[in-house]
VOSELUM-25078 format. One record per residue (C-alpha): x, y, z; residue number from 1. Coordinates in nm, 2 decimals. Layout:
REM residues N
<xx=X | yy=Y | zz=Z | num=NUM>
...
This chain:
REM residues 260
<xx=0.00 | yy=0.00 | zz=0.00 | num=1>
<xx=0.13 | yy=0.35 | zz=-0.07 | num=2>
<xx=0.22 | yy=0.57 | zz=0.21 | num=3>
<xx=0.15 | yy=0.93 | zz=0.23 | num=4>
<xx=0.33 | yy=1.10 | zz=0.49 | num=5>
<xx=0.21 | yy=1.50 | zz=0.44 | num=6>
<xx=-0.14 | yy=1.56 | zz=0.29 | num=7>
<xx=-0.16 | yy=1.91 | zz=0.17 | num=8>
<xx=-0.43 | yy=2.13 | zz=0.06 | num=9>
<xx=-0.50 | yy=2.10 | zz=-0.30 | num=10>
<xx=-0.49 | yy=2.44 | zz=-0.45 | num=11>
<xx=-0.27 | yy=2.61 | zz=-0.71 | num=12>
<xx=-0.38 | yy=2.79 | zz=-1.02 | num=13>
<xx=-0.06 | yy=2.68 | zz=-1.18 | num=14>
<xx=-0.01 | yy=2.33 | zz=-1.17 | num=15>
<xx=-0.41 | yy=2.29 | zz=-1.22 | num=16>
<xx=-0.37 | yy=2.43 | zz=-1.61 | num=17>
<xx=-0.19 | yy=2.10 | zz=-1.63 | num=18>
<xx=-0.40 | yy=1.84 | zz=-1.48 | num=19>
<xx=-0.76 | yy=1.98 | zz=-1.46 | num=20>
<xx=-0.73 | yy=2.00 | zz=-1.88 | num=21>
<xx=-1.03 | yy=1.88 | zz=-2.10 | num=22>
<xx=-0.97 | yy=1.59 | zz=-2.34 | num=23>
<xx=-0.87 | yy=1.62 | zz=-2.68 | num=24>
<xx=-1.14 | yy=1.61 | zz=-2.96 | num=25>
<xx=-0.99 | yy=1.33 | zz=-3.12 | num=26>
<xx=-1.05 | yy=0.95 | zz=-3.22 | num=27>
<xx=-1.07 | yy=0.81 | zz=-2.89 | num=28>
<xx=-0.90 | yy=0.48 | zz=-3.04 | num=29>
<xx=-0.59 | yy=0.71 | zz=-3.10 | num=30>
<xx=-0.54 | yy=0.83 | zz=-2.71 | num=31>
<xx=-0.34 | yy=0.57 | zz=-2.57 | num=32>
<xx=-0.09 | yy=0.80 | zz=-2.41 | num=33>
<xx=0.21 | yy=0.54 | zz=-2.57 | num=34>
<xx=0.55 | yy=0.68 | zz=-2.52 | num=35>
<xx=0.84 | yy=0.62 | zz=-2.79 | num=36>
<xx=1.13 | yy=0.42 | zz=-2.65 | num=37>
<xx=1.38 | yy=0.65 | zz=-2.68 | num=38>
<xx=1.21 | yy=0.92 | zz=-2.36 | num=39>
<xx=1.20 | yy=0.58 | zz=-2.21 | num=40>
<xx=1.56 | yy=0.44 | zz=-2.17 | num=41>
<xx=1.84 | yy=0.57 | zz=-2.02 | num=42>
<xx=2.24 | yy=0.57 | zz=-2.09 | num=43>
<xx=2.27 | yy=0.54 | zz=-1.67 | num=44>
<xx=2.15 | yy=0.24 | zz=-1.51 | num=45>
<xx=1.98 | yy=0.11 | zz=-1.18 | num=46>
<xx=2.20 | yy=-0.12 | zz=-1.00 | num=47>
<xx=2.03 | yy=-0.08 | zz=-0.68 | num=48>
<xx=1.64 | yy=-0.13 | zz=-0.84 | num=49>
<xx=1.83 | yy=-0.49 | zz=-1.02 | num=50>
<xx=1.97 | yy=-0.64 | zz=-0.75 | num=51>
<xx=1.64 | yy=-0.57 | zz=-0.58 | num=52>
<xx=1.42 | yy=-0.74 | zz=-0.81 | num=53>
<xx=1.46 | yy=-1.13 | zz=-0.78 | num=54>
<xx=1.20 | yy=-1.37 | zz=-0.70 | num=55>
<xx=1.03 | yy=-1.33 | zz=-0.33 | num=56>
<xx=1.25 | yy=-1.00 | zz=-0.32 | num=57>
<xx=1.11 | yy=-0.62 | zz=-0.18 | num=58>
<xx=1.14 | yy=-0.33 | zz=-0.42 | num=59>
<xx=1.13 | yy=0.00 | zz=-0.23 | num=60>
<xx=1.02 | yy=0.31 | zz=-0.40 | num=61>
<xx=1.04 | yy=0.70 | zz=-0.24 | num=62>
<xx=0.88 | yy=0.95 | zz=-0.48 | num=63>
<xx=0.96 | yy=1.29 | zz=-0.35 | num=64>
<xx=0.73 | yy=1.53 | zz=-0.55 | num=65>
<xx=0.59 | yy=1.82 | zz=-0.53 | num=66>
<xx=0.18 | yy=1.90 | zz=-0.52 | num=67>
<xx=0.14 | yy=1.76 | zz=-0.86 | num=68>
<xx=0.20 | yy=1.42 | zz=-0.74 | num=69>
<xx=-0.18 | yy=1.45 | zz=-0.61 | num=70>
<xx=-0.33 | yy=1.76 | zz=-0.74 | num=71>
<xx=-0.66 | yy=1.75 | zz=-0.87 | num=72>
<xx=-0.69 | yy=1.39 | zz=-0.74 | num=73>
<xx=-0.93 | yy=1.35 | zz=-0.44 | num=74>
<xx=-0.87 | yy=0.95 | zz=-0.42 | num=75>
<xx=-0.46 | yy=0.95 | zz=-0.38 | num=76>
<xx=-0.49 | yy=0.60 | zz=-0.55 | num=77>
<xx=-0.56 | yy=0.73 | zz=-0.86 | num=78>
<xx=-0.20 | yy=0.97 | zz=-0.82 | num=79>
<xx=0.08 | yy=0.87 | zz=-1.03 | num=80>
<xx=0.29 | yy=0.68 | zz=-0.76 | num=81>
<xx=-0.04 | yy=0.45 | zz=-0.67 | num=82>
<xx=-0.02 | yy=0.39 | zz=-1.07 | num=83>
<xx=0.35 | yy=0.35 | zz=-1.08 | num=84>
<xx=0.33 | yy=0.06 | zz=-0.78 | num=85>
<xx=0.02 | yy=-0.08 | zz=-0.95 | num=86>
<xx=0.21 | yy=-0.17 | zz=-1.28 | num=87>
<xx=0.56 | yy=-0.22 | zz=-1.15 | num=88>
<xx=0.38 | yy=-0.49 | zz=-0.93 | num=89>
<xx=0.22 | yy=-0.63 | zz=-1.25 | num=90>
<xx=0.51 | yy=-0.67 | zz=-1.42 | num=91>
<xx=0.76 | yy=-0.80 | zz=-1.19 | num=92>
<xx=0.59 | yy=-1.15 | zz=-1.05 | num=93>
<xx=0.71 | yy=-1.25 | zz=-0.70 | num=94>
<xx=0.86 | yy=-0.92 | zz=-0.63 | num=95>
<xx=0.67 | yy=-0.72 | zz=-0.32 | num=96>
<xx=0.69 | yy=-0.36 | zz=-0.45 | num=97>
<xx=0.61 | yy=-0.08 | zz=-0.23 | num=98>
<xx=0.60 | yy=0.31 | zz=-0.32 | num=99>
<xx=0.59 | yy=0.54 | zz=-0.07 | num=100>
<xx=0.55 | yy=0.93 | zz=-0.12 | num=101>
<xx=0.69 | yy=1.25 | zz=0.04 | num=102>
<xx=0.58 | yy=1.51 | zz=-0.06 | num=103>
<xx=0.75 | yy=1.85 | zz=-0.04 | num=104>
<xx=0.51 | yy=2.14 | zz=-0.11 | num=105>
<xx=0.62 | yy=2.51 | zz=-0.25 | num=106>
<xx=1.06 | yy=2.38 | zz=-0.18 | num=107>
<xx=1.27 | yy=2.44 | zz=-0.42 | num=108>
<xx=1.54 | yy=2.25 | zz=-0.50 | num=109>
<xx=1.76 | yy=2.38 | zz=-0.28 | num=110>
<xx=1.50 | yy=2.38 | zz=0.03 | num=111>
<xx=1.48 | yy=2.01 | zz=-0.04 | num=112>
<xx=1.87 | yy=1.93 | zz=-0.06 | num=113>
<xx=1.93 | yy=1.96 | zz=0.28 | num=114>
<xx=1.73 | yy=1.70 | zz=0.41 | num=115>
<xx=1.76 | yy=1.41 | zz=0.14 | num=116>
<xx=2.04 | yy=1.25 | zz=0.28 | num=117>
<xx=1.87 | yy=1.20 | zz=0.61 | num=118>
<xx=1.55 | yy=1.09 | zz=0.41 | num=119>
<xx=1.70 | yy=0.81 | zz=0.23 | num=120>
<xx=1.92 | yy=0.71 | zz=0.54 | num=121>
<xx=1.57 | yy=0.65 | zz=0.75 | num=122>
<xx=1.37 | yy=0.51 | zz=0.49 | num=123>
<xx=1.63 | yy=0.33 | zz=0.29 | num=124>
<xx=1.46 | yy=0.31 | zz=-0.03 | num=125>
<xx=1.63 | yy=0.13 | zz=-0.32 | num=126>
<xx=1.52 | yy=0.40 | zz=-0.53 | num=127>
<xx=1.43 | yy=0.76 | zz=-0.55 | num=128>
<xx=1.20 | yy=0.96 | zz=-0.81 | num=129>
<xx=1.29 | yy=1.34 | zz=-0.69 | num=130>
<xx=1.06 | yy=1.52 | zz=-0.89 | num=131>
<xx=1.15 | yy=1.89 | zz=-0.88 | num=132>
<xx=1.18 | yy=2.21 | zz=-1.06 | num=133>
<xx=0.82 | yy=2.36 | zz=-1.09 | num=134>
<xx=0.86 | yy=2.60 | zz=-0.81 | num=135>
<xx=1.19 | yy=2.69 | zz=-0.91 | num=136>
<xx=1.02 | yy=2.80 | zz=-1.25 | num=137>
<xx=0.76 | yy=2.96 | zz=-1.06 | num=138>
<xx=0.98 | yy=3.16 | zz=-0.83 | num=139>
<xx=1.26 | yy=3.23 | zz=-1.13 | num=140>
<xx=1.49 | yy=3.09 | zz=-0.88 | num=141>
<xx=1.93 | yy=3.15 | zz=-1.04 | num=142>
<xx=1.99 | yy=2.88 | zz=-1.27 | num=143>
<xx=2.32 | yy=2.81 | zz=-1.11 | num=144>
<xx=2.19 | yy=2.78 | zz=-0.76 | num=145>
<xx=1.94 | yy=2.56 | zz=-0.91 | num=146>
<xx=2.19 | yy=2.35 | zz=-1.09 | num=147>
<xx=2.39 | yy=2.33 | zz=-0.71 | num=148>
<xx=2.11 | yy=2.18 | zz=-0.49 | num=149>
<xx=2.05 | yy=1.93 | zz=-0.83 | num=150>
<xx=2.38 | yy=1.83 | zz=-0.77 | num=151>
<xx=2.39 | yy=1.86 | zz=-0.37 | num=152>
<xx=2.09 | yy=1.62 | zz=-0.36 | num=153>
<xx=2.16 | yy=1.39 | zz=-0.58 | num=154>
<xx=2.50 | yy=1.32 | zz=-0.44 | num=155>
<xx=2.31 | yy=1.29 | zz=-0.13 | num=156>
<xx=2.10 | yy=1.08 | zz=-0.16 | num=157>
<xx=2.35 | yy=0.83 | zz=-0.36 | num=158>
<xx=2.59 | yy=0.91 | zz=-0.09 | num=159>
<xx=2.35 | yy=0.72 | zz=0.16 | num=160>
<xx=2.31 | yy=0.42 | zz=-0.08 | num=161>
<xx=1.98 | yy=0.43 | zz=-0.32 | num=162>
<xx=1.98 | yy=0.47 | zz=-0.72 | num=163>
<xx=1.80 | yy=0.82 | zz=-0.81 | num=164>
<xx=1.57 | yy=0.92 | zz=-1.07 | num=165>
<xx=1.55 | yy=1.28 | zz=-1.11 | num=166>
<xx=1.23 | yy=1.38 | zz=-1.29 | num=167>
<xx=1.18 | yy=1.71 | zz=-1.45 | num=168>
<xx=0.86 | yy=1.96 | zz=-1.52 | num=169>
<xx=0.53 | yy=1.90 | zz=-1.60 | num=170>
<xx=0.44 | yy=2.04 | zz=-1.99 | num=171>
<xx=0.14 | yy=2.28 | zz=-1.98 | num=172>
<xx=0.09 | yy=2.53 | zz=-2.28 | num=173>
<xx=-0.13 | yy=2.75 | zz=-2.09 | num=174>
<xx=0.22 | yy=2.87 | zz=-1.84 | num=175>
<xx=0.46 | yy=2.84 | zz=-2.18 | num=176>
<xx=0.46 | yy=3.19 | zz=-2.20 | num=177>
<xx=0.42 | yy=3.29 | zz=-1.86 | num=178>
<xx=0.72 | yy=3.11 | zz=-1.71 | num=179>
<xx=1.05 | yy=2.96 | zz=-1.94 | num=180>
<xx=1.15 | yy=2.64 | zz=-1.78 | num=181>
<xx=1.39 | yy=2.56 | zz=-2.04 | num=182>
<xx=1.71 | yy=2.68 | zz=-1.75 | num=183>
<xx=1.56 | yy=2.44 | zz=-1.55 | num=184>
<xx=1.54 | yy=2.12 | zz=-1.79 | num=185>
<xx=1.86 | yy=2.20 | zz=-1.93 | num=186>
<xx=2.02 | yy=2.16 | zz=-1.57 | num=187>
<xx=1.86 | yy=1.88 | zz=-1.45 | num=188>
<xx=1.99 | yy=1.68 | zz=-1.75 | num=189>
<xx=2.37 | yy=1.84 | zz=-1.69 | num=190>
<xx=2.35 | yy=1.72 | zz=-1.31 | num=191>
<xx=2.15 | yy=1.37 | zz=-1.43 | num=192>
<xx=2.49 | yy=1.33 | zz=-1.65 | num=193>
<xx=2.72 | yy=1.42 | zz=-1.38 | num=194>
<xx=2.58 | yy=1.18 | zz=-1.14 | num=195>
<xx=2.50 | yy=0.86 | zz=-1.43 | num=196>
<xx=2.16 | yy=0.91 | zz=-1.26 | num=197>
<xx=1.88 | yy=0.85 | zz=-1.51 | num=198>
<xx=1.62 | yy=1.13 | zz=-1.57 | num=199>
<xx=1.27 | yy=1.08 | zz=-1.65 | num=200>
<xx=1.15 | yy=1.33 | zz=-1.93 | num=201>
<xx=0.82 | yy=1.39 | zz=-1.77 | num=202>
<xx=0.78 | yy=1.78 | zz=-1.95 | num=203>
<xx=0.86 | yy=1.61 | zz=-2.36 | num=204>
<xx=0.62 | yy=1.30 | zz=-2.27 | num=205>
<xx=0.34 | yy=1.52 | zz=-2.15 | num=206>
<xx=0.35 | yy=1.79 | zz=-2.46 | num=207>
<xx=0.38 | yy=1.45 | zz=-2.72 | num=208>
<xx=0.07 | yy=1.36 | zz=-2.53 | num=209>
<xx=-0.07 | yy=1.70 | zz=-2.59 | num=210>
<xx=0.06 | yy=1.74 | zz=-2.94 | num=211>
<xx=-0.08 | yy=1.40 | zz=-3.05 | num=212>
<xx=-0.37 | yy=1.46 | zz=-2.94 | num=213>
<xx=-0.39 | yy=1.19 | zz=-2.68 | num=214>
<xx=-0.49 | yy=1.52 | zz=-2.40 | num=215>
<xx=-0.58 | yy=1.87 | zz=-2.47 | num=216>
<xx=-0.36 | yy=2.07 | zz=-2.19 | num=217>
<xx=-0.49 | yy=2.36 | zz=-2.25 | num=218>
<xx=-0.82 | yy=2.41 | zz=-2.22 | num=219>
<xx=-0.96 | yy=2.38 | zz=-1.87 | num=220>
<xx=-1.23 | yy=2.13 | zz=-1.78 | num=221>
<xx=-1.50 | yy=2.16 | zz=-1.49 | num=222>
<xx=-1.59 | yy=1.96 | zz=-1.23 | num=223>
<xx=-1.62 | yy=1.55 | zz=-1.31 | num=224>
<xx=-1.45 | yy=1.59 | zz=-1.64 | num=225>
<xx=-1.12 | yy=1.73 | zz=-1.51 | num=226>
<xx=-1.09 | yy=1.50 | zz=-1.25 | num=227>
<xx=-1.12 | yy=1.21 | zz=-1.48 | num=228>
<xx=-0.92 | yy=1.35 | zz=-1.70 | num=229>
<xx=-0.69 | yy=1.41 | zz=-1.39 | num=230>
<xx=-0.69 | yy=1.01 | zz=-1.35 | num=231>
<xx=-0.59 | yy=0.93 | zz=-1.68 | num=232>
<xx=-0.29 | yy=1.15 | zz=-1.68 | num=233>
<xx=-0.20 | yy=1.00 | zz=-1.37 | num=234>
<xx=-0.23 | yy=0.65 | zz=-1.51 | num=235>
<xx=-0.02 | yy=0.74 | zz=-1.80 | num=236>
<xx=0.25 | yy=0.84 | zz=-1.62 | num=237>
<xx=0.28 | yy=0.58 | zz=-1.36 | num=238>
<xx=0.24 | yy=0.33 | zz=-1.70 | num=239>
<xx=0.52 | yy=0.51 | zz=-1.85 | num=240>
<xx=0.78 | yy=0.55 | zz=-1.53 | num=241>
<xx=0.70 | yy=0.19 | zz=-1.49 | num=242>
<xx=0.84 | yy=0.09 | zz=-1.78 | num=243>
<xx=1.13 | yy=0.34 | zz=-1.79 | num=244>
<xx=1.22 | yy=0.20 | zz=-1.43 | num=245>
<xx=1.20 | yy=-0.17 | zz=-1.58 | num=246>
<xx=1.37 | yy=-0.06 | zz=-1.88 | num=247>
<xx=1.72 | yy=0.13 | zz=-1.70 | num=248>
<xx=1.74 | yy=-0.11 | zz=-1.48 | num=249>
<xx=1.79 | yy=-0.39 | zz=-1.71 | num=250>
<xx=1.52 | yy=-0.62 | zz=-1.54 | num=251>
<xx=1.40 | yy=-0.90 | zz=-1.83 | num=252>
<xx=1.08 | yy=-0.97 | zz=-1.63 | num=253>
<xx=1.03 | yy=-1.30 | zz=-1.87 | num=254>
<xx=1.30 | yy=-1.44 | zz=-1.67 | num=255>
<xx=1.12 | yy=-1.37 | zz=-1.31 | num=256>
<xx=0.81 | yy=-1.51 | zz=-1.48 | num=257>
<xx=1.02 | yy=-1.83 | zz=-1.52 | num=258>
<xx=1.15 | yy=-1.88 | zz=-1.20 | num=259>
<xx=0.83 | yy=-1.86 | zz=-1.03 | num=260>
């Protein structure tokens, strides 16, 4: 079961342009929200997530997001890290996953730095997903102190023993021209290199999805609609993290299917 260790008010004009969107007029048939395999493999690996993964074994996630983990989601086991244990348990027989969330409202980057080391020290995940860099957009924080608490974290947190995934802004046309992120994605894949940690390209996955039609992100949906619609970007992102975890860390899940 996925644990939830701060609940937080769900408000923020922002980050709702994203998930409360309306869906695309298109052929339903078409919105599968399918990824290409190059935003989902990585040149870094996952030793910690392999070794981890064996028949009877204990996978232990830590997502550390932000409000859009759960925003717009009144049922958190509809959020993306629900999703994201929900398939990586589907996929890898015999292994007991469990995904946990902290989440770390209006921190930047280099709020969050600080106490990451700690964090993976008491809950000694195998992995962490930091996601991060939506309030550093919002609050136009110095690209080069950005770029440092990346790189203080990171080390961090693999410092204390777990692999990291280091995932980047959510794509919402409506904020395009309000805020640039582009600083902020260009850093996060400069400290990703540095530290052979893999990132997950959640901002280019999310505007595909938009420019294929698969969701409209920028018109806003009432009510029942957005929160549906909510759900299903939710589920497409734990579907696609899934298989990008799967994926880096070299896990050939036929072979767990055998063993069992």
């Amino acid at each position: 079961m996925i644990t939830l260790l701060h609940r937080v008010p769900l408000r923020h004009a922002l980050l709702l342009a994203v998930l409360m969107a309306s869906p695309a007029q298109a052929d339903p048939a078409k919105q599968s929200c399918d990824v290409p395999a190059y935003l989902l493999t990585s040149e870094s690996s996952l030793p910690k997530v392999k070794a981890a993964v064996k028949p009877d074994g204990k996978l232990n996630v830590l997502v550390v997001g932000s409000r859009s983990s759960v925003i717009g989601l009144s049922d958190h086991s509809a959020a993306y890290p629900t999703r994201l244990q929900t398939y990586l348990s589907e996929r890898l027989p015999g292994v007991t996953v469990d995904v946990a969330l902290e989440l770390q409202v209006k921190k930047t980057a280099e709020e969050m730095a600080p106490t990451l080391g700690k964090l993976v020290e008491d809950r000694k995940p195998d992995l962490v997903i930091w996601q991060t860099g939506t309030v550093d957009a919002m609050r136009q924080v110095d690209g080069d102190d950005f770029r440092n608490a990346l790189d203080d974290g990171v080390a961090a947190m693999q410092k204390a023993g777990t692999d990291v995934i280091l995932m980047n802004l959510q794509y919402s046309p409506r904020t395009e021209s309000m805020i640039s992120g582009s600083a902020y994605l260009d850093n996060m894949r400069v400290v990703a290199q540095q530290h052979d940690a893999p990132l997950f390209d959640r901002f280019a996955i999310m505007r595909q999805w938009n420019e294929n039609g698969d969701f409209d992100l920028f018109s806003p949906a009432p009510g029942t609609a957005g929160m549906e619609l909510a759900k299903r970007v939710h589920d497409c992102l734990g579907r696609a993290l899934s298989a990008f975890v799967i994926e880096t860390a070299h896990i050939k899940t036929a072979d767990l299917r055998i063993q069992r």
